[in-house]
C-alpha positions as CSV (number, residue, x, y, z in Angstrom):
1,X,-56.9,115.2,7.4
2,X,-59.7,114.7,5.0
3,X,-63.2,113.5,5.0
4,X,-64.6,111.4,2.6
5,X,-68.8,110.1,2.5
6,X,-68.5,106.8,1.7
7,X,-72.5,105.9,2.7
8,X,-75.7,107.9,3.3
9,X,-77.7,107.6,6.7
10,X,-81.3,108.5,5.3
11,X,-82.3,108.9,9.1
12,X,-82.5,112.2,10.3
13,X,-80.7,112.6,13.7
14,X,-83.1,115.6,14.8
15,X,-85.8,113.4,14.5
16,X,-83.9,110.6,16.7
17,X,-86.2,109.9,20.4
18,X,-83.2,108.8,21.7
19,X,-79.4,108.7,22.2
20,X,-77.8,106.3,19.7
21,X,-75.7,103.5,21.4
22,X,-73.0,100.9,20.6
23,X,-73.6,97.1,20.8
24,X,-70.3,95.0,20.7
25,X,-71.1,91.5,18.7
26,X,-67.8,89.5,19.4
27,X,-65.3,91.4,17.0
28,X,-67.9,94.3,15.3
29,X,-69.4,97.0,16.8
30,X,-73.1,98.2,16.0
31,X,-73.9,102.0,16.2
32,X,-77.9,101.7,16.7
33,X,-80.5,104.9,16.3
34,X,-83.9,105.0,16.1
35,X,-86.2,106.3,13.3
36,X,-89.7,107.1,12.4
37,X,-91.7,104.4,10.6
38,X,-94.1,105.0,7.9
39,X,-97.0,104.7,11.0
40,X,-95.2,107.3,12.8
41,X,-93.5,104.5,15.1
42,X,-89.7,104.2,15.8
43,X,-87.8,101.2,15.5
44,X,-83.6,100.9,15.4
45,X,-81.9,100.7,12.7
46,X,-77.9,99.9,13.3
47,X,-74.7,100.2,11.0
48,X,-71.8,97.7,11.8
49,X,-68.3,97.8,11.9
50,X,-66.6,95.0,10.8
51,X,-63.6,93.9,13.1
52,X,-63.7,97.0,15.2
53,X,-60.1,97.5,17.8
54,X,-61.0,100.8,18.5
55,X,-63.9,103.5,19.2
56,X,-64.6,106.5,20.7
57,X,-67.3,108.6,21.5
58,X,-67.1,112.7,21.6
59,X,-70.1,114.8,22.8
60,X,-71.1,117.5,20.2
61,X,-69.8,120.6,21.6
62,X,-66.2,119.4,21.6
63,X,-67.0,118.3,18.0
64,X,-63.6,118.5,15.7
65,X,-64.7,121.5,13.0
66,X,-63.3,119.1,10.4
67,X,-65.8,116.5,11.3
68,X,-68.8,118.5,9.8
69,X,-68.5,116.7,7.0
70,X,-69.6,113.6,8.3
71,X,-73.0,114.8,9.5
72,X,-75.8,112.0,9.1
73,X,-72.8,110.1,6.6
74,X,-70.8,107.4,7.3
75,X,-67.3,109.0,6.5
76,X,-63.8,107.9,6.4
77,X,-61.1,109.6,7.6
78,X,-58.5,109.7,5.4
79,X,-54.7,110.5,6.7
80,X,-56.0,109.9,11.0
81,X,-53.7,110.6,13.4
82,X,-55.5,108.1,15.4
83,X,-55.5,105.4,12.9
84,X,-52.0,106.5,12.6
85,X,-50.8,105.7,15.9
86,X,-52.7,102.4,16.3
87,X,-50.5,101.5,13.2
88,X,-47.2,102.6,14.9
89,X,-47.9,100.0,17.8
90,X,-48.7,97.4,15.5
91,X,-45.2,95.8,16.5
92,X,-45.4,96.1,20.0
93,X,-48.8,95.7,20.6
94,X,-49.7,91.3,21.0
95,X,-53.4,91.5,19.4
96,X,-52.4,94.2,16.5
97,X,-49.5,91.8,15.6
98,X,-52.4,89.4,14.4
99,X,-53.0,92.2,11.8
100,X,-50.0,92.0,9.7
101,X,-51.4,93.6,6.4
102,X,-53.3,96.8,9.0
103,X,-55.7,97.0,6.5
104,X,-58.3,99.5,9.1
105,X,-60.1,102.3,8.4
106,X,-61.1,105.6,10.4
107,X,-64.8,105.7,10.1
108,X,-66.7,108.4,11.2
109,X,-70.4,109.8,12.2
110,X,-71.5,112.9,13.0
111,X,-75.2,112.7,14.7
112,X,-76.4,116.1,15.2
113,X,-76.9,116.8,19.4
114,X,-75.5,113.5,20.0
115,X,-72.1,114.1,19.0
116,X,-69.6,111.7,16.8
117,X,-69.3,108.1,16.8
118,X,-65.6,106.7,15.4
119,X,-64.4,103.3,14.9
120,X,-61.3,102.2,13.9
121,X,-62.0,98.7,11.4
122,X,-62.1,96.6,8.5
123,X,-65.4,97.9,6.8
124,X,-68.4,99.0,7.2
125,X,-72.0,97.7,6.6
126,X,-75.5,99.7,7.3
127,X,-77.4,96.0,7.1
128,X,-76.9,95.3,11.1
129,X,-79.0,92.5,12.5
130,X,-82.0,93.6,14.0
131,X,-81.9,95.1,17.5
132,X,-84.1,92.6,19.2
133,X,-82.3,89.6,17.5
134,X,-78.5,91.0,19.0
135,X,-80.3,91.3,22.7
136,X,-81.7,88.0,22.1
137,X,-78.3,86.6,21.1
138,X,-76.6,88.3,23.6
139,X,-79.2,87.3,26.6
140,X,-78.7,83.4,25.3
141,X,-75.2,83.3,25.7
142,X,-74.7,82.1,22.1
């Protein structure tokens, strides 16, 4: 198993007010955090990942050593047993069928005192919609 950074989170998460969370949005999943403003007020800030089928969340003190690496990164894990297993049900599993190429990816955070945040999905992107504009969304029904 190996970690590779593949983007930067400027965002410090000692300076975090509060616990990160995860917002589905139909098929991607948005990992939100908060961060200081140039005024010294916090707003959220998410990273989204593209065609998520599968996340997990572990506390920090039961934090895989080899996850280090991913602290305040986006990361990829390359050679995941998780990842690897999700591909050996592809054939008997009726919505991973619909994947035929399995073209996922392990991704990985490390938020210091907040533990690690992993998706398995397509991509990555750290341009997630706005906070209020998914709740909005998401209170409309749309």
């Amino acid at each position: 198993m190996q970690i590779i950074k593949v983007k930067n989170i400027n965002e410090l998460s000692q300076e975090f007010m509060r616990s990160p969370f995860i917002i589905n949005n139909l098929s991607d999943y948005i990992l939100y955090y908060d961060f200081t403003l140039p005024d010294g007020k916090y707003d959220w800030k998410g990273i989204s990942f593209i065609d998520t089928i599968a996340y997990r969340k572990t506390r920090g003190n039961f934090l895989n050593p080899h996850y280090m690496g991913s602290f305040n990164d986006v990361c990829i894990v390359e050679d995941s047993d998780w990842l690897n297993e999700l591909k050996s049900r592809q054939s008997k599993d009726a919505e991973l069928k619909y994947y035929p190429d399995f073209t996922f990816k392990h991704y990985i955070v490390y938020f210091e005192g907040y533990g690690t945040f992993e998706f398995i999905a397509q991509d990555v992107k750290l341009d997630a919609p706005k906070l209020e504009d998914i709740i909005n969304k998401i209170l409309k029904h749309e």
